[in-house]
N, C-alpha and C positions, 0 to 999 in steps of 0.2 A: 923070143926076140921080136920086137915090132918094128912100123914101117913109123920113122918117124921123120916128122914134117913140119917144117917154117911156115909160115905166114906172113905178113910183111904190109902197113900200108904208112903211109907219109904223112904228119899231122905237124904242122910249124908248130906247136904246145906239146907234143909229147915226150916225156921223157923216159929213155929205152928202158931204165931199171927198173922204172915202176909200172910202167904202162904194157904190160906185157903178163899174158896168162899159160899156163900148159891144162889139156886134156890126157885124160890116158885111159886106156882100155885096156886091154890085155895085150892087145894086136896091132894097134895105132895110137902116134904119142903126136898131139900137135901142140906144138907151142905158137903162138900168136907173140908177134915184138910191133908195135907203134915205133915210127923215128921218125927225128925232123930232117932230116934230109937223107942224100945219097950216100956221104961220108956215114955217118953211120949206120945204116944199111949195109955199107961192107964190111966195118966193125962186126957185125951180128953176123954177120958171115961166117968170120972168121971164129970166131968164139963158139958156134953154135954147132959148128962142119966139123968143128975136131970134139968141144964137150958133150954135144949131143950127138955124134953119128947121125946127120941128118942125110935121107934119100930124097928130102926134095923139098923144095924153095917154093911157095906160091907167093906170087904178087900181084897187088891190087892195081887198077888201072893206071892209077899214079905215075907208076913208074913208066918213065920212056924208055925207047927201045934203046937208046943209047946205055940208059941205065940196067936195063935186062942182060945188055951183052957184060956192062961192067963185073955183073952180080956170077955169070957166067965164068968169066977170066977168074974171079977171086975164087971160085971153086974148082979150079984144075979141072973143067969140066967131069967132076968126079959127084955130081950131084944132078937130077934133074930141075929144072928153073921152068916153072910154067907163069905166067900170066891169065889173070881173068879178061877177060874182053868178051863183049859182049856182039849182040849186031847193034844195026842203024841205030833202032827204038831204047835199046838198052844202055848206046854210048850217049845217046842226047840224054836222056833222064839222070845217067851219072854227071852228065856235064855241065846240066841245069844245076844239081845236086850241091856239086864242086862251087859253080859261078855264084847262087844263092849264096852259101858259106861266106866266099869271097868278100861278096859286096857287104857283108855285115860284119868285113872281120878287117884290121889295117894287117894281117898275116900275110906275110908270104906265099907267090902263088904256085900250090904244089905241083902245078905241071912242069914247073921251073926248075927243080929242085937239085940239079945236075950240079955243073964240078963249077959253075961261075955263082956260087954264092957267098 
């Protein structure tokens, strides 16, 4: 049996059925899912907590804390929910990262990406 695990980050172009990969080892099974928003993010939740037996949820900066607890609630707190965050140095470089993107895209801004879209 392995420890298997979600991945998760927010792209306004991605689409969940295609834009998503799995690994697998003998011991650990990650699947990776792209979404464009929060809405489906809990979609993948839900699909992913019962088809996959997942122990645990990583998400990318993207998501707000509001969106962390949502992703939490959708799993009967019956799964671990971690977030990447970084420190000072590591959140401006993601930020800059993020802002570049932005300014070169008419996309939606994924810090936004919560339930008023």
């Amino acid at each position: 049996m392995s420890f298997n695990a979600r991945s998760s980050a927010p792209a306004p172009d991605a689409d969940k059925t295609i834009h998503r990969s799995t690994i697998k080892t003998g011991m650990y099974k990650l699947i990776t899912v792209c979404v464009k928003n929060q809405s489906e993010a809990l979609e993948i939740c839900d699909e992913l907590v019962e088809q996959e037996q997942i122990d645990s949820i990583l998400l990318c900066p993207g998501f707000t804390h509001q969106d962390v607890a949502e992703i939490v609630k959708a799993t009967d707190n019956k799964v671990a929910v971690v977030v990447a965050r970084g420190d000072g140095p590591s959140g401006r470089i993601v930020q800059s990262a993020f802002m570049s993107q932005r300014e070169s895209s008419i996309e939606p801004d994924i810090y936004h990406m919560g339930k008023n879209e």
